[in-house]
C-alpha positions as CSV (number, residue, x, y, z in Angstrom):
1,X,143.5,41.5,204.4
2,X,146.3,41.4,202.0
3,X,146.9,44.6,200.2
4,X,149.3,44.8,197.2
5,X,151.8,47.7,196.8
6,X,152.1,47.7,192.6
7,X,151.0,51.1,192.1
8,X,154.2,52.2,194.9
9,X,156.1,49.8,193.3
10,X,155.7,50.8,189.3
11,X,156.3,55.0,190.8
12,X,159.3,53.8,192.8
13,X,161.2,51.8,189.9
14,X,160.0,54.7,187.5
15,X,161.7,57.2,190.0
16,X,165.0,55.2,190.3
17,X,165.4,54.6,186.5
18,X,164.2,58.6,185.8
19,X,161.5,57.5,183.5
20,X,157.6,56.6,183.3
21,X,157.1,52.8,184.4
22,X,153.7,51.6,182.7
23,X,151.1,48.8,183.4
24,X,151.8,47.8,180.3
25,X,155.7,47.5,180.2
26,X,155.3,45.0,183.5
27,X,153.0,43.1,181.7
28,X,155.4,42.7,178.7
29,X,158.2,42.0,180.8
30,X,156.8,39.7,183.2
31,X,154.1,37.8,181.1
32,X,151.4,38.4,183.2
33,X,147.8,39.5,181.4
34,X,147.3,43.4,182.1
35,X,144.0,43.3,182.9
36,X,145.2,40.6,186.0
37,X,148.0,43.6,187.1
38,X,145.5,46.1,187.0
39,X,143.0,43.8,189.3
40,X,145.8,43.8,191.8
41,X,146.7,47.5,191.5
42,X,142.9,48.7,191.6
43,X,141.0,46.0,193.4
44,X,140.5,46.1,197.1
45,X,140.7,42.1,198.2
46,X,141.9,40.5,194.7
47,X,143.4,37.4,194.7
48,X,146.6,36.1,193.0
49,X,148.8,33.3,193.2
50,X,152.4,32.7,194.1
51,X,153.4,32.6,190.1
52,X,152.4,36.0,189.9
53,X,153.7,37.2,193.2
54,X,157.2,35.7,192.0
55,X,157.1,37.2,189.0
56,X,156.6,40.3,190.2
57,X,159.4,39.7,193.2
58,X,161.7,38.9,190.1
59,X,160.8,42.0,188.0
60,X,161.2,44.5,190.7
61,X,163.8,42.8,192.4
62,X,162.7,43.2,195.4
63,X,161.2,40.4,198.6
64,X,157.1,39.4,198.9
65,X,156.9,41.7,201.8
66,X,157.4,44.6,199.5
67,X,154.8,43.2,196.9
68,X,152.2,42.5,199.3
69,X,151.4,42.9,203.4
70,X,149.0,42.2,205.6
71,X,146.7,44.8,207.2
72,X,144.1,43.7,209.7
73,X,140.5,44.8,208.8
């Protein structure tokens, strides 16, 4: 299974820039639909595509391995 680190991600960039990172302001920045970065946040199993994955790799300036790994069931 793929599991997606956003929530990790959102606390750590909040925590480097010494302010509160919302749901919201990632979905302003990167055009992608709230209620689709919320799925991937909150959602056991969800499935994206490589738009959205690059889009996040871009925002948080970081690799794909730090968006998403791979745990076996």
């Amino acid at each position: 299974m793929i599991r997606f680190r956003l929530k990790e991600l959102i606390a750590d960039k909040g925590f480097q820039e010494g302010r509160r990172v919302t749901i919201d302001e990632v979905a302003k920045e990167t055009g992608i639909h709230r209620t689709t970065l919320s799925k991937i946040a909150n959602q056991k199993g969800y499935r994206t595509n490589t738009e959205v994955l690059d889009k996040l790799c871009t925002f948080f300036r970081v690799e794909i391995g730090d968006v998403a790994q791979y745990i076996e069931d």
